[in-house]
C-alpha positions, 0 to 999 in steps of 0.5 A: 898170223890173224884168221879170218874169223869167218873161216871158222864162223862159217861151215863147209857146206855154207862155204860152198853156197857162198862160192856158188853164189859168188859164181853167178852174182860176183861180190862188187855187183852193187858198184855196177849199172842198175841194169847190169845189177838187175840181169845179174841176180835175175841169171843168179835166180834162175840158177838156184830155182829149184821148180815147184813142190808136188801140188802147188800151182801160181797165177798171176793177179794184182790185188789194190793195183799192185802185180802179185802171185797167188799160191792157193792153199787153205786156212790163211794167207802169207803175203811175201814180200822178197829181198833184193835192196828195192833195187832187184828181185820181184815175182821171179826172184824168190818164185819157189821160195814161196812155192815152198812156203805154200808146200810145207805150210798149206796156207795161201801165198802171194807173192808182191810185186812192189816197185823197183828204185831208183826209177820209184823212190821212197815210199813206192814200195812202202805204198805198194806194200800196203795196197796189196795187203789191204786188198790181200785181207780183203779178197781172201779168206782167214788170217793174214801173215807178213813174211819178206827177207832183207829189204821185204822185211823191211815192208812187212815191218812197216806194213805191220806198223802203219795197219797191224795195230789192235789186230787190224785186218786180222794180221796173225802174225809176222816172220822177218827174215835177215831184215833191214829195220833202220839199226845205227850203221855206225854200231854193232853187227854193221861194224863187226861184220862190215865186210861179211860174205854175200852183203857188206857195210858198203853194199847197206850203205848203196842201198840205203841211199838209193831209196830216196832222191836226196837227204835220207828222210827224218826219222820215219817208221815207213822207212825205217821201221825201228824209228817208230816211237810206238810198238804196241799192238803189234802181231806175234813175231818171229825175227830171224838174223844170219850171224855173218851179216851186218844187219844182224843186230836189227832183228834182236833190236826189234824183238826187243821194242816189240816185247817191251812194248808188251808185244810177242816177239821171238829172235833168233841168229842163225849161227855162221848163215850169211845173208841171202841164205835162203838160197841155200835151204837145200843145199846147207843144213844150217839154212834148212833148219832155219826154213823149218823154223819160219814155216813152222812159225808161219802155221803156228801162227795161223793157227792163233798159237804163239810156239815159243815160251821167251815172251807172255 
């Protein structure tokens, strides 16, 4: 008798987010209606928020036109953008995610509100991205940080790339959490863990499609940030992979072209996490330590300090 492999892969305490992450957001939710899919995840959000740390407060204000939260602090800013595919998600989904990135690092927070396909296509989101970070910089004091998960690392990434170059706008550094970059889906982690807990190969392959109206375009950075053909000049980064995931390839691929490209860029896989696990920083001890090391990436960062010794 064959086990699965995830069965010892993947601890108790991860076993039990995934259960009750199934509970409210069943497994087949992307072969349903884009309505059905967006009240869903927003019931699944408002079971898992866990309110706001002592002290930290939000407003609402769009920057370059786009809706943002703002989670003040001091001494820089991390602008978030949240996962979700392009399909789900936005200022309510990863609300207290960012309230506690302000939390634990001090730094200011917004939060960006990008549009939403199918109804706004590719490069809607790519466009808002980068209006909220050029207005970002602009308005608010001290180095800039660009932080998303899954499809909002995606957007930091080609964010960074399109505008980040030669230290452009002051950007100090970039944390991507479970990214999506644009790896080969025929290869690597997107074969071996095709059918993993929380995303599977199929779930990518609906929302890769979905983000453009016909053929998936030529090979373009603002869509796929691993197509790039030049990596240079880009800020520190921090690439973190969940092991039980089809995307988890992507991450160390991107560390990779960044440092050979003479840039700073540190990867990690979280060992038996599963996509999505960011929900889980309080409840599963592997998440937890993964959340320490992305807001002590992000103060590091701020702070112009590179804290890890595998690149110059």
């Amino acid at each position: 008798m064959t086990l699965d492999p995830y069965e010892t892969l993947i601890d108790a305490a991860t076993w039990a987010f995934i259960r009750q992450t199934d509970a409210a957001y069943p497994p087949d939710t992307a072969t349903l209606s884009i309505a059905d899919q967006r009240a869903i995840y927003d019931r699944m959000c408002r079971a898992f928020h866990r309110g706001y740390p002592d002290g930290v407060t939000a407003t609402d204000h769009p920057f370059g036109g786009v809706p943002c939260r703002h989670y003040p602090g001091t001494g820089g800013t991390v602008i978030y953008f949240h996962g979700g595919g392009y399909v789900v998600g936005g200022l309510h989904s990863h609300d207290d995610v960012c309230a506690e990135l302000r939390a634990a690092t001090g730094l200011h927070v917004v939060s960006v509100d990008y549009r939403l396909c199918p109804e706004h296509p590719h490069p809607a989101a790519f466009d808002d991205a980068l209006s909220a970070t050029r207005a970002i910089a602009a308005e608010l004091p001290g180095p800039i940080l660009l932080a998303g998960d899954s499809a909002g690392g995606n957007l930091a990434a080609a964010t960074a790339q399109a505008i980040g170059r030669r230290g452009a706008l002051g950007i100090a550094g970039m944390v991507l959490i479970y990214p999506g970059l644009g790896g080969n889906r025929q290869t690597g982690s997107y074969v071996t863990h095709a059918h993993a807990p929380m995303l599977t190969a199929a779930d990518v392959e609906f929302y890769a499609g979905i983000r453009h109206t016909g053929a998936e375009p030529a090979p373009d950075p603002t869509f796929a940030p691993l197509s790039d053909s030049d990596f240079s000049g880009l800020p520190p980064t921090l690439c973190i992979a969940a092991e039980c995931d089809p995307l988890a390839d992507d991450a160390a691929a991107y560390a990779a072209r960044l440092r050979a490209a003479g840039g700073r860029a540190h990867a990690v896989t979280e060992t038996g996490l599963v996509h999505g696990y960011l929900r889980a920083r309080a409840t599963v001890p592997r998440a937890a330590a993964s959340f320490t090391r992305i807001t002590n990436a992000l103060t590091e960062f701020a702070a112009g300090r590179w804290p890890f010794g595998d690149a110059p």
